[in-house]
C-alpha positions in Angstrom: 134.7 81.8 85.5 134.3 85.1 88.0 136.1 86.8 85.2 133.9 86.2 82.7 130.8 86.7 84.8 132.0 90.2 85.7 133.0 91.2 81.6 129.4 89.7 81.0 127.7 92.1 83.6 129.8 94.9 83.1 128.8 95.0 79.3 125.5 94.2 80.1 125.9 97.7 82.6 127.5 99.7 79.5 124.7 99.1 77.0 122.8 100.0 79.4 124.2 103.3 80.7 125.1 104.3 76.8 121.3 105.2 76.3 121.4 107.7 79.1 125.3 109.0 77.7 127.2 108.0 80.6 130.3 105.6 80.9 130.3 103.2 83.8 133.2 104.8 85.7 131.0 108.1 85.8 127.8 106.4 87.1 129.3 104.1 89.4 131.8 107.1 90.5 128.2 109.3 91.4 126.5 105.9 93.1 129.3 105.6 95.6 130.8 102.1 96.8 128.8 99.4 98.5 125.7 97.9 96.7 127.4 99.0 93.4 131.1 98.0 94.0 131.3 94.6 92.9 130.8 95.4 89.4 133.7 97.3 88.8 136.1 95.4 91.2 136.0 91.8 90.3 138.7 91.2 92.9 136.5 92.3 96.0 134.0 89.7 94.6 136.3 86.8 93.8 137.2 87.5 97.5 134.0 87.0 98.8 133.1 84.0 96.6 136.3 82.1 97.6 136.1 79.4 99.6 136.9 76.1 100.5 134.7 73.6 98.9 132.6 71.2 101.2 132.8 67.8 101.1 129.2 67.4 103.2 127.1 64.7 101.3 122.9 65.5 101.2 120.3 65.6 98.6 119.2 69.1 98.7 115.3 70.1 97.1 114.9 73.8 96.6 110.7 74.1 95.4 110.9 77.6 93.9 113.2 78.5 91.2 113.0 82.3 90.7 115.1 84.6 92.4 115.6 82.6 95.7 115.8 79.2 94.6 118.5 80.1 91.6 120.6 82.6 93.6 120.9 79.8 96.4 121.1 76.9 94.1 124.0 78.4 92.1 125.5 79.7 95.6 125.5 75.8 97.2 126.8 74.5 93.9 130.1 76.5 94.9 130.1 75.7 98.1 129.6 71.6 97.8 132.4 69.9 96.4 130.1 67.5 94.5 126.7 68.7 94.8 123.4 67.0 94.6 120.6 69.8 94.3 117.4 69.2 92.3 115.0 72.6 91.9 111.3 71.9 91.5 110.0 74.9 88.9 107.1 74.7 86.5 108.0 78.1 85.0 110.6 77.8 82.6 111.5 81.7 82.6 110.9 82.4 86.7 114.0 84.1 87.1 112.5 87.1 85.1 113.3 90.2 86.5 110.0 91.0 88.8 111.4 94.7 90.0 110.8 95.6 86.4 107.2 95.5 85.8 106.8 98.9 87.4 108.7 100.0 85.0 107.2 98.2 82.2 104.0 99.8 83.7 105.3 103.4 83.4 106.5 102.9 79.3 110.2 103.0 80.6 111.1 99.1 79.9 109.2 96.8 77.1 108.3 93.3 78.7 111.4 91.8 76.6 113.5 93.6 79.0 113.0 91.8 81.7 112.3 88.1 80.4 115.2 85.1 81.2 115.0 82.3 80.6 116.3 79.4 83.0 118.1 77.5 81.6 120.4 80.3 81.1 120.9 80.7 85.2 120.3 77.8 86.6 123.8 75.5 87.3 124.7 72.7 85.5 125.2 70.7 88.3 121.8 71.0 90.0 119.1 69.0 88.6 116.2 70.7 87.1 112.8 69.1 87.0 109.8 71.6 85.4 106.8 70.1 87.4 104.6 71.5 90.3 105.1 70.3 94.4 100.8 69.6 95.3 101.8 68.1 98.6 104.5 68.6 101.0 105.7 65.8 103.9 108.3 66.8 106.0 107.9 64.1 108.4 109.1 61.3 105.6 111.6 64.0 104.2 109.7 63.9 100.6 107.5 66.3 98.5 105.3 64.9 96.2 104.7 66.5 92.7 102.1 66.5 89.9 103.9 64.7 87.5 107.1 62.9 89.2 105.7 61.4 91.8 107.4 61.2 95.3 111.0 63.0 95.4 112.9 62.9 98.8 115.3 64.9 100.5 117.8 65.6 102.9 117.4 69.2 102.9 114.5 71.1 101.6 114.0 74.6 100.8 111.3 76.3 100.2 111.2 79.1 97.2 108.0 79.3 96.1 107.6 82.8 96.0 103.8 83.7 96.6 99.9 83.9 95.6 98.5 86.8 93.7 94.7 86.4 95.3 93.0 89.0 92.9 89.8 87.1 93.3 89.2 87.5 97.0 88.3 91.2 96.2 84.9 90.7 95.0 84.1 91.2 91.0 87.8 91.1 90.4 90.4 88.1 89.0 93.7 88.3 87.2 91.3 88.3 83.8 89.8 91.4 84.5 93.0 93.5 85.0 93.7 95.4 81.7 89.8 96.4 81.1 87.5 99.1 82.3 90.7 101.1 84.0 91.8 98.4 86.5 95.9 97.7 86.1 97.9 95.9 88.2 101.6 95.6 87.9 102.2 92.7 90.1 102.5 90.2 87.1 104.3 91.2 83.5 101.3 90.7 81.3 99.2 92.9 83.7 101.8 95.3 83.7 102.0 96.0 80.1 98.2 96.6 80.2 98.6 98.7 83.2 100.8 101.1 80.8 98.1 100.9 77.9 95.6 102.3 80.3 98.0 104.2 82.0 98.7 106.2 78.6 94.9 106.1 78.2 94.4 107.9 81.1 96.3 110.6 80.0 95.2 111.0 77.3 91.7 111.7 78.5 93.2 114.3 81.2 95.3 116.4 78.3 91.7 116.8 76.6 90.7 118.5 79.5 88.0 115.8 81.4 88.8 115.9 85.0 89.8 112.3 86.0 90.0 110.2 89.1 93.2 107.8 89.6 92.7 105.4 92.5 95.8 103.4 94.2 95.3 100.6 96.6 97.7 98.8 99.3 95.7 95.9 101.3 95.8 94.1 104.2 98.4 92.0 103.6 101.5 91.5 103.6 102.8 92.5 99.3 106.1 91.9 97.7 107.8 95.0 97.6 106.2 97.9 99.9 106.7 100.7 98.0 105.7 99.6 95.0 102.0 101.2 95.1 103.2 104.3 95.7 106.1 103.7 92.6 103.0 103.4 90.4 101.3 106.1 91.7 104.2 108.2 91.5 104.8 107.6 87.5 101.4 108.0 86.7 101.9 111.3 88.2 104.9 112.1 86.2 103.7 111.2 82.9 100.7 113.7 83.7 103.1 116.3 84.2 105.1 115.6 81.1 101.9 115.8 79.0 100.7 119.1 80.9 98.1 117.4 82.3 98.6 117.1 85.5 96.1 119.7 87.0 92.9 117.9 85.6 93.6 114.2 87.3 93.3 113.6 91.1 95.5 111.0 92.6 94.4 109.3 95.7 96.3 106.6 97.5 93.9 104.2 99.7 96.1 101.8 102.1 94.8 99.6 104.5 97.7 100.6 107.0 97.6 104.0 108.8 101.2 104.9 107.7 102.8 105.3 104.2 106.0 103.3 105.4 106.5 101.3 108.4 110.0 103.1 109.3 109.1 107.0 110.5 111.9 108.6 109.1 110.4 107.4 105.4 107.0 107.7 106.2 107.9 111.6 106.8 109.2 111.8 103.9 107.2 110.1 101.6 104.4 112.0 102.8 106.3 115.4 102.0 107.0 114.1 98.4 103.1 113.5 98.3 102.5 117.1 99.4 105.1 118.5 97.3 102.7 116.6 94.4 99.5 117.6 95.6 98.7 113.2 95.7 95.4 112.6 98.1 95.7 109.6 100.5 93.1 108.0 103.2 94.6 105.6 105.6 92.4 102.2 107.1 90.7 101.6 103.5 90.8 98.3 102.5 89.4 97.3 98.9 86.7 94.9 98.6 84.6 95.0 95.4 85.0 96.3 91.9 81.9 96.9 89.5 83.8 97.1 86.5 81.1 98.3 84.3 80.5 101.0 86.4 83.7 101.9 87.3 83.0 101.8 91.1 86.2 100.4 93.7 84.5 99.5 97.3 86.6 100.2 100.5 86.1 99.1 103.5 87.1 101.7 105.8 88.0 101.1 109.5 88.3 103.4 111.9 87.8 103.4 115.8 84.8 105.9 117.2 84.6 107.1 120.7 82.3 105.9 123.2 81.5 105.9 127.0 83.5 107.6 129.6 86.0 105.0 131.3 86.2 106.0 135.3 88.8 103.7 136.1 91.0 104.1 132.9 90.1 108.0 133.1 89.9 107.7 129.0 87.1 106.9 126.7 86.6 103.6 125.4 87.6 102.8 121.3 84.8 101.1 119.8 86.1 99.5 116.2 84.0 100.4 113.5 83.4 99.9 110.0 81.8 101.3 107.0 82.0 100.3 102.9 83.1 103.6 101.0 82.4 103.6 97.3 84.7 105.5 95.2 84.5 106.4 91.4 87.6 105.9 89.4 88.6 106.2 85.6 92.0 104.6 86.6 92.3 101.9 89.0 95.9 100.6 90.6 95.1 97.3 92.3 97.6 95.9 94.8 96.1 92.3 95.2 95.8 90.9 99.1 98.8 88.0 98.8 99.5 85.0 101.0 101.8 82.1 100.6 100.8 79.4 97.7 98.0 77.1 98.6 100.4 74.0 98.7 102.1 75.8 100.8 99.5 77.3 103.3 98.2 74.1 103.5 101.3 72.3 104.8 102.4 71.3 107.8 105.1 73.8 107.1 103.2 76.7 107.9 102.6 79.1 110.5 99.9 77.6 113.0 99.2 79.9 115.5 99.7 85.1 115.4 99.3 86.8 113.0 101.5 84.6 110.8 98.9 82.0 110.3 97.0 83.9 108.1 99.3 84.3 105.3 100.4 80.5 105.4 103.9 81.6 105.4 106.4 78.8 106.2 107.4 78.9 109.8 111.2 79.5 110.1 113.5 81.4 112.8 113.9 85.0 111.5 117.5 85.2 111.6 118.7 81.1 110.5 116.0 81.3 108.1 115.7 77.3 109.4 112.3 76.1 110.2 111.8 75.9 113.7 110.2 72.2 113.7 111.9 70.4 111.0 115.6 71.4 111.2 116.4 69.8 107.7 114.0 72.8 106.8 115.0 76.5 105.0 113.1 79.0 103.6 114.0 82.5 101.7 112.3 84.9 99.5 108.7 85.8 100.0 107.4 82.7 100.8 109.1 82.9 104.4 106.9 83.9 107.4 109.8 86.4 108.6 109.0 89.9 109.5 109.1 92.3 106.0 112.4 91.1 103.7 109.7 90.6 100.5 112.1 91.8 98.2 115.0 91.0 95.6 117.0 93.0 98.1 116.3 90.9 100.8 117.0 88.0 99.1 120.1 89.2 97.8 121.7 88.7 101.8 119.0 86.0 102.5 120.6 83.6 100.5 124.1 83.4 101.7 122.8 82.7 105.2 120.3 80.2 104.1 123.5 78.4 102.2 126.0 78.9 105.0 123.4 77.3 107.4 122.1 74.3 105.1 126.3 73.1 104.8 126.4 73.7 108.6 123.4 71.4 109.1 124.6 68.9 106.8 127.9 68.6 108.6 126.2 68.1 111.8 126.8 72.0 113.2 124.5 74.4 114.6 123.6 77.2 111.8 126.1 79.2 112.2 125.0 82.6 110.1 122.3 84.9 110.4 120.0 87.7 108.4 119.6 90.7 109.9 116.7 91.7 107.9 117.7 94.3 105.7 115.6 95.3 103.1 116.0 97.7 100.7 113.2 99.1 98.7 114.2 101.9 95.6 111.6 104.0 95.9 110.4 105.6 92.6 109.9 109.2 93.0 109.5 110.5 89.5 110.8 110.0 85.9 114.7 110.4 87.1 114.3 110.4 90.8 114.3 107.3 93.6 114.4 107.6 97.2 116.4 104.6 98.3 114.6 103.0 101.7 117.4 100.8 103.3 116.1 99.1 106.7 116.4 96.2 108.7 114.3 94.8 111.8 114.9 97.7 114.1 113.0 99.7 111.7 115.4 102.1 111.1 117.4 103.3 108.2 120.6 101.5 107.3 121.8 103.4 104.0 124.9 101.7 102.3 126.0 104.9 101.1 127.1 108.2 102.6 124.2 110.2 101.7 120.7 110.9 103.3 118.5 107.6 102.9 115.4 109.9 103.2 116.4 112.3 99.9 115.3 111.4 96.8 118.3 111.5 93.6 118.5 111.0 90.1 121.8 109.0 90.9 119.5 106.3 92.4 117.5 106.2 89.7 120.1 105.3 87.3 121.0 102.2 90.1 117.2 101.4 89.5 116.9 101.4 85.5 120.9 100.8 84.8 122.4 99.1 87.3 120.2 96.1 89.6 118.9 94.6 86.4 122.6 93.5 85.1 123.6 92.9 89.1 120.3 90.7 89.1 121.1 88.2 86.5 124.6 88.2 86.4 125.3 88.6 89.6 122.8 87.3 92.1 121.0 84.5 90.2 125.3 82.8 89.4 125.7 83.3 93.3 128.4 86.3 93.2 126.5 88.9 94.3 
């Protein structure tokens, strides 16, 4: 069966690499080893798959089933010699590749490209029941669901994924995206209108009106980082492939004061936006859209001086804010996110920092086991854990989160742990990523012998080529 997975994903990898003329020995050859290798050594990753089965007996509930609920479902269903999992999903294509609407968003994928459906990943031995959790109860061990009624466990975990909340910036919702210049790329229908306008934009810029592209990051924490400044960075490129480029301003408006939260990639990404002549304004945080008018609203905080401190010998910082309108023909919204309502609303949450905002589930950073219901594991986005809100991220989450749930069921302290890495491809240009490896110390961690901070073409073709085949047959069947 790890045979046949491989032959599937390595064909998958060829067709592929054949549209940009290059055989899989020759790409895989310029990527290096590491986040690559598996594909063209199935032995390495029959090794690391093999295993003793567990004979641990539990009914395990995984509410989620996108990335993190598949990849772990499919993992534990290896691991457990007769396995009782039932995943919770009313989405019967959430393992769709999510890392590919930017893409989709730039005209390099169609939204076909990324679609799967799940019943084509999930594993035949896990139950699958397509309804919605609208109440969680860990102290009876149960969820309760729209349509099924009360399901119990011995193990939850929690998968949901998270809230797109487009309508807490004012005269904004997920219906307006795709009119009067606003695009979004954080769902796939909103990314293939964030291409139309995208191309739209263009257009008007190649017929010589001088036009005004606006990016946003909020104050939340997003799925994927960098992703605002992927958008950004396309819409830039396709202005220079239409020699249009000197007629549009591009201006980036995060709510943070940095670009990336690890220096030696905030240096850098701010020398690529130099090096492209792309504004930015830290501390503004969108608030309003008037559509009609084509107005985005920032609130901009900054902190002003005021008296003379004798003791401290320093002024004092008084915090201040002001609303900033700014006229756009293209908008790039990056909605504020939070965990899912059901979730936020749980006693599974985080009740007291900076956590308790976003209703994240409340779970040790490294176990990824919730730190007041033990028979409690969380991965993906939905977990209150510091950054790791990407594919990446789940990609090593989910081996610990499995290794721990068999350790709990056989009456053992977790015994693995996440270091946090996250890894983030950074879309520089048509042909170019900068590939941001980190982990909690906030420093880079690159897999491969080559300065993390340099964008390459050869990363790009790991982007487009190779983590889509990796992603579904790899990851989601629990091999990679």
């Amino acid at each position: 069966m790890i045979h046949e997975n491989v032959d599937i994903l390595c064909n998958e990898l060829d067709k592929e690499l054949k549209k940009r003329g290059l055989s899989r020995r020759d790409a895989l050859k310029l990527a290096g080893i590491g986040t690559a290798s598996f594909m063209l050594n199935p032995t390495e990753m029959q090794a690391a798959t093999r295993a003793e089965a567990s004979d641990v007996k539990g009914k395990i509930v995984i509410v989620g089933g996108g990335a993190a609920g598949c990849s772990i479902a499919s993992l534990l269903s290896k691991k457990i010699s007769n396995p009782d999992i039932t995943i919770i999903e009313p989405n019967p294509q959430s393992v769709s590749y999510q890392p590919g609407q930017t893409l989709i968003a730039a005209g390099v994928w169609k939204k076909e490209d990324i679609m799967g459906d799940n019943v084509d990943y999930y594993p035949s031995s896990a139950k699958w029941i397509q309804d919605s959790v609208k109440e969680f109860d860990p102290d009876k061990n149960s969820v309760i669901t729209e349509k099924n009624g009360v399901i119990a466990y011995d193990i939850l975990v929690v998968a949901t994924g998270l809230q797109l909340n487009y309508e807490e910036i004012d005269g904004l919702s997920e219906s307006v995206i795709g009119t009067n210049g606003i695009g979004s790329i954080y769902f796939a229908d909103g990314a293939v209108k964030t291409w139309e306008l995208m191309q739209e934009f263009v257009a008007s810029a190649k017929s010589g009106k001088k036009v005004q592209g606006v990016f946003t990051h909020p104050n939340t924490p997003i799925k994927c980082g960098g992703a605002p400044k992927k958008i950004m960075n396309l819409t830039h490129a396709r202005l220079v492939e239409a020699g249009a480029r000197e007629n549009a301003e591009l201006t980036f408006y995060p709510n943070g004061g940095s670009m990336f939260g690890v220096p030696e990639y905030h240096e850098a990404i701010v020398n690529q936006f130099k090096a492209r002549d792309l504004k930015w304004n830290y501390k503004h945080n969108l608030v309003a859209v008037n559509p009609a008018k084509k107005i985005a609203t920032f609130e901009h905080h900054f902190l002003e001086k005021g008296e003379w401190d004798a003791d401290l010998e320093e002024f004092t910082m008084i915090p201040r804010t002001k609303l900033v309108d700014v006229a756009y023909d293209f908008l790039h919204v990056t909605p504020p996110m939070s965990a899912p309502d059901v979730v936020k609303n749980s006693p599974l949450s985080w009740k007291r920092g900076s956590a308790a905002k976003g209703g994240w589930v409340e779970v040790e950073k490294e176990t990824l086991q919730h730190t007041r219901y033990p028979n409690v594991f969380s991965l993906g986005d939905v977990a209150g854990i510091p950054m790791g809100k990407t594919g990446g991220s789940v990609r090593k989450q989910y081996t610990v989160a499995a290794q721990n749930i068999i350790d709990v069921l056989e009456k053992k302290k977790p015994s693995a742990k996440y270091g946090g890495y996250t890894v983030c491809p950074l879309i520089t240009g048509l042909g170019t990523v900068m590939l941001a490896e980190f982990d909690w110390s906030k420093k880079p961690t690159p897999s491969f012998p080559l300065d993390p901070t340099q964008e390459r073409w050869i990363w790009w073709i790991l982007k487009v080529y190779m983590l889509k085949p990796m992603y579904f047959h790899g990851m989601l069947t629990g091999r990679a």
